[in-house]
Phi, psi and omega in degrees: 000142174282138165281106162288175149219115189249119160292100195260156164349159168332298192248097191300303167342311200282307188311318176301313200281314185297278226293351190287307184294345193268336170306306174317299190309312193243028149086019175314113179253136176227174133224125181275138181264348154163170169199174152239198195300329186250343162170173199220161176259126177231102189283135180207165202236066199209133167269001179265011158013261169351306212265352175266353190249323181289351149286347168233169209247341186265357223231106192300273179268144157243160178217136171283098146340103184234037178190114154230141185204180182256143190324101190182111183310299203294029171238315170308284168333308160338286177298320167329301189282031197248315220241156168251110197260356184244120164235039169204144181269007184222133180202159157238135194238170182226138193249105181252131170242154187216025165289148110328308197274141162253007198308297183292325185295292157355301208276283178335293170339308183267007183242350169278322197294331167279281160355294171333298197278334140356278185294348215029048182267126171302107168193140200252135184284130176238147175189177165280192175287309186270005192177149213266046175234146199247122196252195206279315189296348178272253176013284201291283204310325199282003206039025193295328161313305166299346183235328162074058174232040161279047194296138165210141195244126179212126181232150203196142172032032166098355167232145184290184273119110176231077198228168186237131219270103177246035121220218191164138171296136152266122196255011140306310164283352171273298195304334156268025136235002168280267199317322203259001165312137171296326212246107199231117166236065178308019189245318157314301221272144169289167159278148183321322199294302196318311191314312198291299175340292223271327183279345156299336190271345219256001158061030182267140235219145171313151189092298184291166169265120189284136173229108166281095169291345183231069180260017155073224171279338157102062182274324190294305175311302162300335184274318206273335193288313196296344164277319188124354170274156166285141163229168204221132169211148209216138181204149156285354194255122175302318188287345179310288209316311194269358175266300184313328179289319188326286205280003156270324181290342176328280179317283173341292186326289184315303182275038143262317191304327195259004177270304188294344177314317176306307169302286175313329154303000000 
């Protein structure tokens, strides 16, 4: 099995139990081998990444590990100089750390930067205002996924964690299919991300039926439909009932759009 580093959510506790659950359902053989407040090593035996990060609601990025060593700069170089991380001479790249220690991140930094100018390669360090992290929006617009310069640093029992980030949640694609429903009661309704969350916990399997006693505007009914399961939902307030059909016939309507889109391609 392969080593991940899955970055997590606000609230980690909630993200470990989604991602435990959305494994369980769907038969996933895994083990998380550890984590803290910003994120976990989770070995897992699977190719399908992309379809695991677009299903959970909790979960920013994943990254393929490609350095576990012991907590030590000259054993980390050591494995650095193992790897080929510039495979372009012009790029923009990002350092995320999720350590305690600033040390080892530090230390990183300054061993691209003598390579850089070594290899004579153009690449420019990208981060937020406040901290030296690349978030899902960053990520997709900076392309980092595609140039796979999205490093991210974790250290756990003495030893680093070194992987580079190949998918990332898009928070675009959530925000146009929230924004582009006809039927909108933002003071009601949960967000798509709480839905997928909530439809992960319920440990329901492809196939099974998702049952909503409130289901509102129907966000929940739709995340559970966007999994592959059915779903059945109920509310007393008639106009919810008829803002949740709108916006299920919405959906359905979309996902015929994106199938013949497929066929045409």
């Amino acid at each position: 099995m392969q080593k991940y580093l899955f970055v997590l959510g606000r609230n980690p506790e909630l993200s470990i139990m989604e991602t435990s659950s959305f494994l369980i359902s769907n038969n996933y053989k895994y083990r998380i081998v550890s984590f803290n407040k910003s994120a976990a090593i989770i070995e897992l035996e699977t190719k399908n990444l992309q379809e695991i990060q677009q299903k959970l609601g909790s979960i920013v990025k994943i990254g393929k590990i490609l350095i576990e060593c012991n907590f030590e700069k000259e054993a980390f170089k050591k494995e650095l100089n193992k790897i080929d991380l510039i495979k372009q001479k012009k790029f923009f790249y990002a350092i995320n750390n999720f350590s305690s220690s600033h040390n080892i991140a530090n230390y990183f930094k300054d061993y691209l930067k003598k390579k850089f100018k070594e290899e004579k390669t153009r690449a420019v360090l990208k981060h937020g205002k406040h901290e030296v992290f690349a978030n899902p929006s960053q990520v997709l617009s900076w392309k980092l996924i595609e140039s796979e310069t999205d490093f991210l640093i974790c250290t756990f029992e003495k030893k680093i964690y070194f992987a580079t980030t190949i998918t990332s949640s898009n928070p675009k694609e959530l925000e146009q299919r929230d924004n582009g429903r006809p039927a909108q009661k933002p003071l009601q309704a949960v967000s798509i991300r709480l839905a997928k969350i909530l439809v992960n916990l319920s440990h329901a399997k492809e196939g099974d039926t998702i049952f909503d006693p409130f289901c509102g505007i129907g966000t929940v009914l739709m995340e559970a439909m966007n999994s592959g399961k059915n779903a059945v939902g109920i509310d007393k307030d008639e106009e919810m009932i008829d803002s949740a059909k709108r916006n299920l016939n919405w959906f359905k309507k979309q996902g015929m759009r994106r199938k013949e889109s497929c066929k045409k391609i």
